[in-house]
Each structure stands twice: as C-alpha cells, then as structure tokens.
PyMOL Python script that loads the backbone (N, CA, C, O; Angstrom):
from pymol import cmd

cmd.read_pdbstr("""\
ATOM      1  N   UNK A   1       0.850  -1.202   0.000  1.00  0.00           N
ATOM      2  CA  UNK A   1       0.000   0.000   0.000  1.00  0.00           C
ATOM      3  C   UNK A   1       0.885   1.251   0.000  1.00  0.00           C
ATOM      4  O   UNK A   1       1.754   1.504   0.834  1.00  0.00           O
ATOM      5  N   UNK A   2       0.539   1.994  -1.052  1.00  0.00           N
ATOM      6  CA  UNK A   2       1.297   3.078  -0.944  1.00  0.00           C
ATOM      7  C   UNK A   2       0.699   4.821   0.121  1.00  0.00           C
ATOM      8  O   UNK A   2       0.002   5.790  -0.181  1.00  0.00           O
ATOM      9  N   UNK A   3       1.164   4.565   0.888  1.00  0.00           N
ATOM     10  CA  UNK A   3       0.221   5.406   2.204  1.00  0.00           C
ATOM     11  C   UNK A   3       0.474   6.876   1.676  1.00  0.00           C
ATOM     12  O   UNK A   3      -0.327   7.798   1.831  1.00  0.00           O
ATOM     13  N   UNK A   4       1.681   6.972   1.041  1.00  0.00           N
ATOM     14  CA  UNK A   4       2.164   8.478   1.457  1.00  0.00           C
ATOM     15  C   UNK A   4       1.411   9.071  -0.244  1.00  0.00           C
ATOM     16  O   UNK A   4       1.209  10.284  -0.311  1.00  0.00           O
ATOM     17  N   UNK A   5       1.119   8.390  -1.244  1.00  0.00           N
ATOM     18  CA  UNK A   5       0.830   8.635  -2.717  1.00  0.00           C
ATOM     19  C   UNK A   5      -0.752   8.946  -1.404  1.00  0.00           C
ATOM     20  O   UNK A   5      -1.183  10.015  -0.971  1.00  0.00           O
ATOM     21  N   UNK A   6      -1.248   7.431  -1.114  1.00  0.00           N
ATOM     22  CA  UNK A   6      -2.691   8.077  -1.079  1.00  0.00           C
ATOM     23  C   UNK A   6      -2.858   8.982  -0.003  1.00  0.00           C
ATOM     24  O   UNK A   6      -4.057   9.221   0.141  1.00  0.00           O
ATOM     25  N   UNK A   7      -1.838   9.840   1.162  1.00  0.00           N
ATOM     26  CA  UNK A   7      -2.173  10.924   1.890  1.00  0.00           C
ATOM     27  C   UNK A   7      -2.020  12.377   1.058  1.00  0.00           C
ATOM     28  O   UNK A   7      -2.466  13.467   1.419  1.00  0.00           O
ATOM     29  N   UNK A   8      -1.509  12.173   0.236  1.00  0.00           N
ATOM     30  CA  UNK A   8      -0.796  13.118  -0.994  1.00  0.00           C
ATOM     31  C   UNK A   8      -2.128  13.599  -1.690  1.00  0.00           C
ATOM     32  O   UNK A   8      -2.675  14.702  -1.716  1.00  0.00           O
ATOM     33  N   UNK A   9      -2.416  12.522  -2.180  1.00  0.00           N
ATOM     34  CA  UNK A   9      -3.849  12.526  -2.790  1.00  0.00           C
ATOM     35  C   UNK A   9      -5.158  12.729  -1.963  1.00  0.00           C
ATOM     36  O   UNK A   9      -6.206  13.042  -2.529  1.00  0.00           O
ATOM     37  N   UNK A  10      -5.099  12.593  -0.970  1.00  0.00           N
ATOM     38  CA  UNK A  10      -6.353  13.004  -0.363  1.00  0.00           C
ATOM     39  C   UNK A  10      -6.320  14.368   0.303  1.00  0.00           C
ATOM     40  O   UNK A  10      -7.308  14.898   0.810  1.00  0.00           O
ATOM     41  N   UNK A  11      -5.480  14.730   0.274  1.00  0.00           N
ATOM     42  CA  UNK A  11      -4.713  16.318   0.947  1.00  0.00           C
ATOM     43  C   UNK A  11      -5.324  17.366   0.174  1.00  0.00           C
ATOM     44  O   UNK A  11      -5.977  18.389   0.380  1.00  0.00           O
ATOM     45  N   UNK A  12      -4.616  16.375  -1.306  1.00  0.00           N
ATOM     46  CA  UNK A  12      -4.973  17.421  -2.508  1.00  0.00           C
ATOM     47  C   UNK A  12      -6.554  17.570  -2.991  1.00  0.00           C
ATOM     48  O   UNK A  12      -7.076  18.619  -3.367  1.00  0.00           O
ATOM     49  N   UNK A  13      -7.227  16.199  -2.887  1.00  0.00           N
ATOM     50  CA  UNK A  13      -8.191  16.213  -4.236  1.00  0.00           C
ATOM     51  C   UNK A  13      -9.134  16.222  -2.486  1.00  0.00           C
ATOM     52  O   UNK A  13      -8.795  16.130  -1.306  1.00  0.00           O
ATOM     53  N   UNK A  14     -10.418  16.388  -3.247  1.00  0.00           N
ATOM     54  CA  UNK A  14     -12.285  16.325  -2.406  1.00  0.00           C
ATOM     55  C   UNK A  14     -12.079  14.911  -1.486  1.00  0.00           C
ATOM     56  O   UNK A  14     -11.509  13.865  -1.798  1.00  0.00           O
ATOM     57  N   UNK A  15     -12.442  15.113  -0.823  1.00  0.00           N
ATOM     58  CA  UNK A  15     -12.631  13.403  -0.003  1.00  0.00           C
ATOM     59  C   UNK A  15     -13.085  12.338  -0.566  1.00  0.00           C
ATOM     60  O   UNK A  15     -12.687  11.208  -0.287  1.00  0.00           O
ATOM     61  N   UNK A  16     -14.461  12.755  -1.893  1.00  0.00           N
ATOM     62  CA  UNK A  16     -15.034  12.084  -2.703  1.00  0.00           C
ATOM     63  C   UNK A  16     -13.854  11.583  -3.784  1.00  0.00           C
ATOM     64  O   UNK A  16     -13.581  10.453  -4.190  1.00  0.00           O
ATOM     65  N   UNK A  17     -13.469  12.446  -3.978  1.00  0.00           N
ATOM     66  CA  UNK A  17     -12.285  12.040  -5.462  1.00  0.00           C
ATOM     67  C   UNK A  17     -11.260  11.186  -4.991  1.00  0.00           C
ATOM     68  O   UNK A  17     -10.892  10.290  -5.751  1.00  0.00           O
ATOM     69  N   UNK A  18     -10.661  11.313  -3.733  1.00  0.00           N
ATOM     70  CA  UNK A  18     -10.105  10.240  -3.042  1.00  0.00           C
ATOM     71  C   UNK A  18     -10.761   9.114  -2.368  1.00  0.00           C
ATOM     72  O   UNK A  18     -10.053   8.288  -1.792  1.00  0.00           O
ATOM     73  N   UNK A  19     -11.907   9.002  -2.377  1.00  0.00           N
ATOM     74  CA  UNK A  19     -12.707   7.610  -1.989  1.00  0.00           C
ATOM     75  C   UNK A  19     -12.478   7.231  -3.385  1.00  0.00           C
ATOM     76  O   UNK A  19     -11.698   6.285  -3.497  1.00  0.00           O
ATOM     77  N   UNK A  20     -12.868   7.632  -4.310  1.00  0.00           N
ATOM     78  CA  UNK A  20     -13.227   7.149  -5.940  1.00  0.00           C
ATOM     79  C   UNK A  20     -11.684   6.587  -5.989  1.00  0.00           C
ATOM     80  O   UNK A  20     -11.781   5.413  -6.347  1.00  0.00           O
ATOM     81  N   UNK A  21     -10.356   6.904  -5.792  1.00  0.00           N
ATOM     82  CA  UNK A  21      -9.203   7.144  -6.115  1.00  0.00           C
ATOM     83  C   UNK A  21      -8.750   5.374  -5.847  1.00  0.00           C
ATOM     84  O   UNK A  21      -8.377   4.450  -6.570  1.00  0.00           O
ATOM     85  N   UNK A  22      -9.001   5.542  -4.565  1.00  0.00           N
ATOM     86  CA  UNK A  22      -9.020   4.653  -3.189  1.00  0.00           C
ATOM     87  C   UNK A  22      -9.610   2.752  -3.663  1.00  0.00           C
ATOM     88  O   UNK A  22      -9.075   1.643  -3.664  1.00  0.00           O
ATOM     89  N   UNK A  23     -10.683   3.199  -3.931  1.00  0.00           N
ATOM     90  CA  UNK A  23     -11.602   2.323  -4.780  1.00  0.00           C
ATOM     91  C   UNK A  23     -10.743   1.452  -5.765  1.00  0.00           C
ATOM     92  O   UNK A  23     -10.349   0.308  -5.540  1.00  0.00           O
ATOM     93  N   UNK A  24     -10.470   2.375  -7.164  1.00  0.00           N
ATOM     94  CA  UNK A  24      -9.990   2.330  -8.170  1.00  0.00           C
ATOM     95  C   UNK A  24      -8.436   1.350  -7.820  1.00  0.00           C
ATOM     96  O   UNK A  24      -8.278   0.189  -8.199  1.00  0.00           O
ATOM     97  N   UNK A  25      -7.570   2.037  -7.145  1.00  0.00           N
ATOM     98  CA  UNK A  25      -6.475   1.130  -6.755  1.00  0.00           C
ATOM     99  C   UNK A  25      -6.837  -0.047  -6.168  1.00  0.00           C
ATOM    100  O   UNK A  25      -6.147  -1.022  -6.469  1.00  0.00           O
ATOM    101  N   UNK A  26      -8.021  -0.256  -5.174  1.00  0.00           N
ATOM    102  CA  UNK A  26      -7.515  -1.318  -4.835  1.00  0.00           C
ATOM    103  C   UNK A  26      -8.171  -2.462  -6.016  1.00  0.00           C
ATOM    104  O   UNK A  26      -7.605  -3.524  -6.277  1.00  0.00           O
ATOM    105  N   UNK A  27      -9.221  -2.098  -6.534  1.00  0.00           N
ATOM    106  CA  UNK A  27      -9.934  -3.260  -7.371  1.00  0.00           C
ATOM    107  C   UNK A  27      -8.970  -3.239  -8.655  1.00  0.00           C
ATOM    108  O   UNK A  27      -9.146  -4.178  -9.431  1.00  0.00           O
ATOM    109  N   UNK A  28      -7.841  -2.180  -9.041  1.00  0.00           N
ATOM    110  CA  UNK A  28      -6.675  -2.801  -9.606  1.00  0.00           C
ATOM    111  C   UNK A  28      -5.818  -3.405  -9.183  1.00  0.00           C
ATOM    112  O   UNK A  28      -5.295  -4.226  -9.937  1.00  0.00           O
ATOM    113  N   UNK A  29      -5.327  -3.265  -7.848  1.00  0.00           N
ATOM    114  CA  UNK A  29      -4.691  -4.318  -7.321  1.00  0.00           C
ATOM    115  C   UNK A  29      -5.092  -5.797  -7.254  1.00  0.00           C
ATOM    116  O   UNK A  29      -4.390  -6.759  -7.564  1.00  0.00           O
ATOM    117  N   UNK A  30      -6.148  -5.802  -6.865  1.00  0.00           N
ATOM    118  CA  UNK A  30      -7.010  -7.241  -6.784  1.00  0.00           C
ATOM    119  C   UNK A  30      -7.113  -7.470  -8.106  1.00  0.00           C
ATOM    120  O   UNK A  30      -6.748  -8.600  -8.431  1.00  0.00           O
ATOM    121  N   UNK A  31      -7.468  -6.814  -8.925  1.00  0.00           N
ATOM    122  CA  UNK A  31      -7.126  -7.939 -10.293  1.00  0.00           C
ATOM    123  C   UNK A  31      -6.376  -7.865 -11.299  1.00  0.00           C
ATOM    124  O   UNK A  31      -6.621  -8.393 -12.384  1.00  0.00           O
ATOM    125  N   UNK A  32      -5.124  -7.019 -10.957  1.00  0.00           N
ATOM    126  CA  UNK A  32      -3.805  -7.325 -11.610  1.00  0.00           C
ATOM    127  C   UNK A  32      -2.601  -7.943 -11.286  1.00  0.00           C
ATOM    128  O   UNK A  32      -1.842  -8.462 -12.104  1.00  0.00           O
ATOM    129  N   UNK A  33      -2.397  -7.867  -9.820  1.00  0.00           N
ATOM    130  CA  UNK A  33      -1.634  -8.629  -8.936  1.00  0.00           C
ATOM    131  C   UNK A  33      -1.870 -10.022  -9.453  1.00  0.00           C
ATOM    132  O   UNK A  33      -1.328 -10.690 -10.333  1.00  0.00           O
ATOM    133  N   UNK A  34      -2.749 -10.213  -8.707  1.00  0.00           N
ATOM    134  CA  UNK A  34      -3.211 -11.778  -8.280  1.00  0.00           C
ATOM    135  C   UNK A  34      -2.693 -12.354  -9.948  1.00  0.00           C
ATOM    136  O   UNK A  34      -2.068 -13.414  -9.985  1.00  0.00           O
ATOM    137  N   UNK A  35      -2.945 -11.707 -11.103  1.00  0.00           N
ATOM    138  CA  UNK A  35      -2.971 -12.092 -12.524  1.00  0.00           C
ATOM    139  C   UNK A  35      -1.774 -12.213 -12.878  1.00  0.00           C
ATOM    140  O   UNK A  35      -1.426 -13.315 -13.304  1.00  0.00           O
ATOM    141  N   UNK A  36      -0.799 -11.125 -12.805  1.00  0.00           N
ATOM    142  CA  UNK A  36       0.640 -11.439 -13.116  1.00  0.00           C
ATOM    143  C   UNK A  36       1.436 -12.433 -12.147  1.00  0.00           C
ATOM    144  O   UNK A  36       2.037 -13.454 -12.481  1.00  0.00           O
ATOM    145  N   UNK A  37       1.252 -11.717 -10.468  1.00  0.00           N
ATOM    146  CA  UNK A  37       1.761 -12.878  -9.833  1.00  0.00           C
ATOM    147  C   UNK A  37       0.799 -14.492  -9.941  1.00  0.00           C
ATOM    148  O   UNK A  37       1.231 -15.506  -9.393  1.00  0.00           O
TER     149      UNK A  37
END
""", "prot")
cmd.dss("prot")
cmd.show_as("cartoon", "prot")
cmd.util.cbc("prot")
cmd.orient("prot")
C-alpha cells in the first residue's frame, strides 16, 4: 500500500475524489496482482 501517494492525494483532491481514487487502486490491485503474480 502506498500510504504516502494516497495521503498526498487526499490532501490534494475532495474526499469524494479520493474515496473514488481509493476504490480504483484497490480493485486494480485485486485484479492485476493476483494475474501477473
């Protein structure tokens, strides 16, 4: 988890745009990880 990208990002953008942000990474993590590894 990259903490300091997503405190960076939530600093900057709406709380909403960082929930959306938030979201987005992890359901790419969950299905690109798991796929390459």
């Amino acid at each position: 988890m990259r903490a300091g990208s997503i405190a960076a990002v939530s600093a900057v953008t709406e709380p909403r745009d960082a929930d959306r942000l938030l979201l987005l990474e992890v359901r790419a993590r969950r299905g690109v990880i798991p796929a390459r590894f």
